[in-house]
C-alpha positions in Angstrom: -31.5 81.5 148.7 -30.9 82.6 151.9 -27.6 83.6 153.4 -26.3 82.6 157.2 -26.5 85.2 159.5 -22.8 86.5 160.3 -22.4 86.9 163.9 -21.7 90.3 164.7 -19.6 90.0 168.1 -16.1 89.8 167.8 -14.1 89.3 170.1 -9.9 88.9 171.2 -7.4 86.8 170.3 -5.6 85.2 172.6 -2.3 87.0 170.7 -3.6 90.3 171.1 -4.7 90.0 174.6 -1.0 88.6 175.4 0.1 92.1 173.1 -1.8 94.3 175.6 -1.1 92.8 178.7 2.7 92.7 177.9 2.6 96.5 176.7 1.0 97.4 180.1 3.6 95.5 182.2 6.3 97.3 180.4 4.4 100.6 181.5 4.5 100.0 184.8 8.1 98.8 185.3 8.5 102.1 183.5 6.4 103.9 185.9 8.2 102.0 188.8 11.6 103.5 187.7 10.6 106.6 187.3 8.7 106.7 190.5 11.8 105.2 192.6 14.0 107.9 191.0 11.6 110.5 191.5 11.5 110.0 195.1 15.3 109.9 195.3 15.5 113.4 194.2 12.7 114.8 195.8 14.5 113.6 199.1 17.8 114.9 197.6 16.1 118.6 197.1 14.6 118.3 200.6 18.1 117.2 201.9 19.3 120.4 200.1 16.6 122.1 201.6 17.3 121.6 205.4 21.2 122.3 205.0 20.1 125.8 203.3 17.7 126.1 206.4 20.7 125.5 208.8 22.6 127.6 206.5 20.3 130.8 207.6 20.3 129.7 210.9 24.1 129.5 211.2 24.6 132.6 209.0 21.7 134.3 211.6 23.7 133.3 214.6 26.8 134.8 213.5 25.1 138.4 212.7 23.3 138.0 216.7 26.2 136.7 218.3 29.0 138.1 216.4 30.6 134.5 215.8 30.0 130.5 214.8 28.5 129.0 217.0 30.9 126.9 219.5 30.0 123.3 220.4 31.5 122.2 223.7 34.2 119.7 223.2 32.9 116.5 224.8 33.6 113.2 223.3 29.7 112.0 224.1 27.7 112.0 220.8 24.9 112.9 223.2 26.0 116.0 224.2 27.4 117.2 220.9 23.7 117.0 219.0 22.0 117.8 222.1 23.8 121.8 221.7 23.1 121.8 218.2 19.7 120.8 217.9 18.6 123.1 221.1 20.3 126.0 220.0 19.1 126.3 217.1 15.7 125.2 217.9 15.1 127.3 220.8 16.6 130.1 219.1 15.6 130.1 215.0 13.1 127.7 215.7 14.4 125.0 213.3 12.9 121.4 214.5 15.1 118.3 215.3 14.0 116.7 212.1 15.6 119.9 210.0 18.9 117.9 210.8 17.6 114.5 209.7 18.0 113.9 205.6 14.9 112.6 204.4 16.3 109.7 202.8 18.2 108.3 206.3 14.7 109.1 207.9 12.4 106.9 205.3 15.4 103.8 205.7 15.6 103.9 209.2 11.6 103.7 209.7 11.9 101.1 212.9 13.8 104.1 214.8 12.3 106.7 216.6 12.5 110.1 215.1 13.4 111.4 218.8 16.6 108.3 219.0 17.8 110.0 215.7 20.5 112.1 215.9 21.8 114.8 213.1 23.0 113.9 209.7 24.2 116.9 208.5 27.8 117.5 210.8 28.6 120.8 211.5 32.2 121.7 211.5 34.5 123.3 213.5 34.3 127.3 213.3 37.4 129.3 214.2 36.8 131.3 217.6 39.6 133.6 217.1 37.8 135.0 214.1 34.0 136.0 213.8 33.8 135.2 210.3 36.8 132.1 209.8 36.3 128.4 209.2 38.5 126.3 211.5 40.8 126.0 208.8 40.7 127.3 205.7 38.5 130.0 203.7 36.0 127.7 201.8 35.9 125.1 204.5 32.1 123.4 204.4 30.0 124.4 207.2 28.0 121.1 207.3 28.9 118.3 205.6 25.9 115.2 205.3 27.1 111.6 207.0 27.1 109.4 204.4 26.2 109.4 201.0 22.3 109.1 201.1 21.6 109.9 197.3 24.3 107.7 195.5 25.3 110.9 194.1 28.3 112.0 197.2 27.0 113.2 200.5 25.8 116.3 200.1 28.1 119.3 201.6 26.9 123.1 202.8 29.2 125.6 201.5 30.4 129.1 203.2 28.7 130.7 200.1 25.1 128.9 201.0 25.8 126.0 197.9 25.1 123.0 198.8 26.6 120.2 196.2 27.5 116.4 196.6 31.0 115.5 197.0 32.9 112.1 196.7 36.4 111.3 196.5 38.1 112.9 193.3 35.4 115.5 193.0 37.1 118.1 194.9 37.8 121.8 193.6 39.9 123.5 194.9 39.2 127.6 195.2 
């Protein structure tokens, strides 16, 4: 007596195919997330970045020129960016993009890079004294406009720092 030859080909279910392909869409949603918030803090650390770059620049300009740098008081927007972006790009050769966060650039695509103006706002330096905020000791040199990384806009220290701040996140020093 002969026996039927058993087919050796197998192949898969229906269920497991649905077990695999369910697995891998879970992967990539994960991936997705994790992509997303990788992004976000890579522009947050690049944020960080070009305030600590306009931090030496600042810090620079105050050892050449013996004080802050002054930023004529005119109420045009225009003319307020256009002294900081060419002084400090003539002179320590940081580009206009340096005062652009990352994250405003990449959401505000259908503008033109050269439209854009600053996002880091530099505040007022005393110009009685070389080395004195406008108004108190551990006032923030630039402060970002807006909060771009959910986190607090980001805030440039006297001490070079640069942390996120939002309301009841204040320390006093």
């Amino acid at each position: 007596m002969r026996q039927a030859k058993q087919s050796s080909i197998k192949g898969f279910t229906i269920l497991e195919l649905l077990i695999v392909i369910s697995i891998i869409a879970v992967l990539a949603s994960i991936i997705l997330a994790l992509s997303d918030m990788i992004r976000r803090k890579a522009e947050q650390a690049a944020c960080a970045q070009n305030m600590r770059s306009l931090f030496a620049a600042l810090s620079a300009y105050n050892i050449d020129n013996g004080h802050f740098p002054q930023a004529p008081e005119s109420t045009e927007e225009e003319t307020f960016w256009d002294f900081w972006i060419t002084t400090f790009e003539e002179e320590y050769d940081i580009p206009r993009k340096t005062w652009i966060c990352p994250t405003y650039r990449r959401l505000n695509r259908t503008k033109d890079e050269e439209e854009m103006k600053g996002t880091y706002l530099p505040t007022r330096f005393s110009a009685s004294s070389a080395l004195a905020a406008y108004r108190w000791g551990n006032q923030p040199w630039l402060v970002e406009i807006g909060d771009h990384h959910g986190e607090g806009m980001l805030v440039l220290y006297p001490d070079g720092s640069v942390r996120p701040f939002s309301v009841g996140s204040y320390e006093t020093e």
